[in-house]
C-alpha positions as CSV (number, residue, x, y, z in Angstrom):
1,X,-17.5,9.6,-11.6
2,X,-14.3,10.8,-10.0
3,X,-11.2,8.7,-8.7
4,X,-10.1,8.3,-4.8
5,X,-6.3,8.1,-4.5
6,X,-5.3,5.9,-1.1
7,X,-2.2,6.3,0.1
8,X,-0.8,3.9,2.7
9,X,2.9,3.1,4.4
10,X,3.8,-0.8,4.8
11,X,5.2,-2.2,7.4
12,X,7.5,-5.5,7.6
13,X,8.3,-8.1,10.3
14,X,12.0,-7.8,9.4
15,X,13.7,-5.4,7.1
16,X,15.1,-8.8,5.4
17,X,11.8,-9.0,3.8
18,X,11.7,-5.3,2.5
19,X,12.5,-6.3,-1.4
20,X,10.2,-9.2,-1.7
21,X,7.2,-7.2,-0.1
22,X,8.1,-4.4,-2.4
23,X,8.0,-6.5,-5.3
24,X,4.7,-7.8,-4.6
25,X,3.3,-4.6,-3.9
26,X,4.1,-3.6,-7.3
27,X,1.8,-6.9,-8.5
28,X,-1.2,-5.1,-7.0
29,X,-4.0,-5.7,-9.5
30,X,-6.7,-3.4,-7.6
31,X,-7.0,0.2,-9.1
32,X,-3.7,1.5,-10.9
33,X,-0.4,1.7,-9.1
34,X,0.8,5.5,-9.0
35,X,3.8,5.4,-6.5
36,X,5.7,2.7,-4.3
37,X,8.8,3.8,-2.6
38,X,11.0,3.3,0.5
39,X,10.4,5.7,3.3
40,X,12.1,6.4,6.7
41,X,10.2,4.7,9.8
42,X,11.7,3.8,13.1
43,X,15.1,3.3,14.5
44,X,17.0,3.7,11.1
45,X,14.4,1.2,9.7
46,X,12.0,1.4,6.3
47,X,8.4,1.6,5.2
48,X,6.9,1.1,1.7
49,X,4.7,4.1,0.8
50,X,2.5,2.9,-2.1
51,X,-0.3,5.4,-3.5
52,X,-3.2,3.9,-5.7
53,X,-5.5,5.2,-7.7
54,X,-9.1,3.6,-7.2
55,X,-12.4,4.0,-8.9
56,X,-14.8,6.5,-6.9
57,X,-18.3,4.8,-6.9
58,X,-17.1,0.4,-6.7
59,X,-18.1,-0.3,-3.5
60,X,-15.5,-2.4,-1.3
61,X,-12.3,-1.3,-3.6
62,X,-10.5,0.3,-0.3
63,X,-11.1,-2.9,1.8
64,X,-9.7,-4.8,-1.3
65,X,-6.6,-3.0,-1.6
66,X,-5.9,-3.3,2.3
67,X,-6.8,-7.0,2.4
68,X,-4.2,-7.4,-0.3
69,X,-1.7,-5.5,1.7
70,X,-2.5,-7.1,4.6
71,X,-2.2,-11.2,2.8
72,X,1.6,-10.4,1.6
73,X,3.8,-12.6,3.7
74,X,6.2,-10.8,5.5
75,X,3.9,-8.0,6.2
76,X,3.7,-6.4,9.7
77,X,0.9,-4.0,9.2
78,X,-0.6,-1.2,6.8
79,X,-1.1,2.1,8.3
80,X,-3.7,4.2,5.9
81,X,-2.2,7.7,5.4
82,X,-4.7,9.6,3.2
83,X,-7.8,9.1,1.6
84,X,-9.0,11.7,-1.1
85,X,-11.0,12.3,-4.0
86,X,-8.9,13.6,-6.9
């Protein structure tokens, strides 16, 4: 059994929230937190890039990390970058 790394850039609804979105990134309790940083995206704005580090064969581990993303408040949308066994 092998591990799938995901790798996905977070949007916020205003840059204002960037910190506490961050923060509870970090909290993530699904598979093991390898990176979260700040990343250029529009207009002289920022995006969280967070990689993770999920178990290969648990069924519905993706959808739990993205429904996690998804339910922080202040969170615009997730946009899934990579997908890959490692």
């Amino acid at each position: 059994m092998g591990d799938i790394l995901l790798v996905y850039d977070v949007t916020v609804e205003d840059q204002d929230f960037l910190g506490k979105v961050e923060k509870e990134v970090r909290n993530i309790s699904v598979g093991r937190l390898q990176e979260v940083k700040r990343v250029p995206f529009v207009f002289g704005t920022e995006a969280i890039r967070v990689a993770i580090i999920v178990p290969d064969k648990t069924d519905g581990v993706s959808d739990n990390v993205e429904d996690y993303l998804n339910g922080i408040e202040g969170v615009s949308s997730i946009n899934n970058l990579a997908t890959t066994l490692i």
